[in-house]
One Martini backbone bead per residue (centre of mass of N, CA, C, O) as a GRO file, in nm:
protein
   74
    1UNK     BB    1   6.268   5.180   9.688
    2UNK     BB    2   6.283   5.386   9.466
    3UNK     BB    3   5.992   5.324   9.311
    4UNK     BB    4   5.847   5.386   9.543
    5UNK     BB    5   5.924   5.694   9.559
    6UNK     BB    6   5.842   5.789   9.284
    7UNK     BB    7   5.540   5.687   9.317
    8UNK     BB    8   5.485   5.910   9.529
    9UNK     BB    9   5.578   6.141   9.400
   10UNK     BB   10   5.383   6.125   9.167
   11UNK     BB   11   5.123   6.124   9.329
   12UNK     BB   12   5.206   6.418   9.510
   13UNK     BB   13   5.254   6.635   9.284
   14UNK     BB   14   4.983   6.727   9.193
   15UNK     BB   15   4.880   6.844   9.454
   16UNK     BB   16   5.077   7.050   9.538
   17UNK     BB   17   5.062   7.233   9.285
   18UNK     BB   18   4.755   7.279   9.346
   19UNK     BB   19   4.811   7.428   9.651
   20UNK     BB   20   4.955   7.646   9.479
   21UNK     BB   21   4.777   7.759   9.269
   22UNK     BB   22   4.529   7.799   9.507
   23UNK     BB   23   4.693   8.064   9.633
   24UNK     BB   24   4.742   8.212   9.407
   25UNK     BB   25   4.403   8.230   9.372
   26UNK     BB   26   4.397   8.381   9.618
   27UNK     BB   27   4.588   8.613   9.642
   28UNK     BB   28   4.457   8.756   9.350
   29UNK     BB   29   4.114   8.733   9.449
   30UNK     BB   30   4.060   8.688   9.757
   31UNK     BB   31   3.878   8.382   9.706
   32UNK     BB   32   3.857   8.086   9.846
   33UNK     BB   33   3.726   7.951   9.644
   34UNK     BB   34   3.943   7.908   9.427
   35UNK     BB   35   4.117   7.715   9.542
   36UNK     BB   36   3.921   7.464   9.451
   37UNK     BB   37   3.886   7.493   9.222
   38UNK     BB   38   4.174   7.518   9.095
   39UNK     BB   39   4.278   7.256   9.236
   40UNK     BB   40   4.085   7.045   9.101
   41UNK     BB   41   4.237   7.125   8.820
   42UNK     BB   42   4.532   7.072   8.857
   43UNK     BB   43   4.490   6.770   8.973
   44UNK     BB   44   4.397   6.671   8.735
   45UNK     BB   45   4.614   6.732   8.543
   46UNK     BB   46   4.872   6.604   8.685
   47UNK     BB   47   4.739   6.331   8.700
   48UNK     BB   48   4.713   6.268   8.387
   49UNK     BB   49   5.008   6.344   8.317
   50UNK     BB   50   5.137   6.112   8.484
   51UNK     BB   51   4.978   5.842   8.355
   52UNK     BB   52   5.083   5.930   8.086
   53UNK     BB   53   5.354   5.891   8.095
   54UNK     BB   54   5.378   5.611   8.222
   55UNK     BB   55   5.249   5.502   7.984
   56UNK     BB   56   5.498   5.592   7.767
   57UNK     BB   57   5.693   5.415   7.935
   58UNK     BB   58   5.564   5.141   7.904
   59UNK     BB   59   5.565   5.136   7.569
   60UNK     BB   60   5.827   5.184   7.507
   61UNK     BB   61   5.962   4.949   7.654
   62UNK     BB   62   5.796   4.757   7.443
   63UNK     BB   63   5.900   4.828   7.201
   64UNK     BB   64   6.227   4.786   7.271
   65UNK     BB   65   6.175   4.482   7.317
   66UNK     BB   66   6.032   4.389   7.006
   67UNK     BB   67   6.335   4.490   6.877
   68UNK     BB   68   6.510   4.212   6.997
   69UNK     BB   69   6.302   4.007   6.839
   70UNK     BB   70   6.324   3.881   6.588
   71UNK     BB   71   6.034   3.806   6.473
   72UNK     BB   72   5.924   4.083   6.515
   73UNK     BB   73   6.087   4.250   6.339
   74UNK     BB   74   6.144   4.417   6.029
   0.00000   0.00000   0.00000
């Protein structure tokens, strides 16, 4: 059960940061279009950075598992 509200929660906070950021941008210049532009820029950057890690822990995990093997092991 943990694992699932990880992964929603990975997955929902690109965008909550972005409806954060996308205020802030229409607070700072007034233009309600900011808030689209800025918000779906940062939810993709968000959602990228989340893939990343993701990809990361799990590369890592697999290289961790590799170093157990004694045949595969240098």
């Amino acid at each position: 059960m943990t694992t699932r509200r990880s992964i929603v929660t990975m997955a929902l906070m690109p965008f909550v940061a972005a409806l954060a950021v996308g205020l802030g941008a229409v607070w700072v210049t007034g233009d309600a279009s900011a808030f689209g532009v800025v918000g779906i820029i940062a939810a993709m950057i968000g959602t990228g950075l989340v893939g990343y890690f993701n990809w990361r822990a799990k590369f890592r995990r697999r290289i961790l598992s590799a170093t157990d093997d004694e045949r595969r092991a240098a």
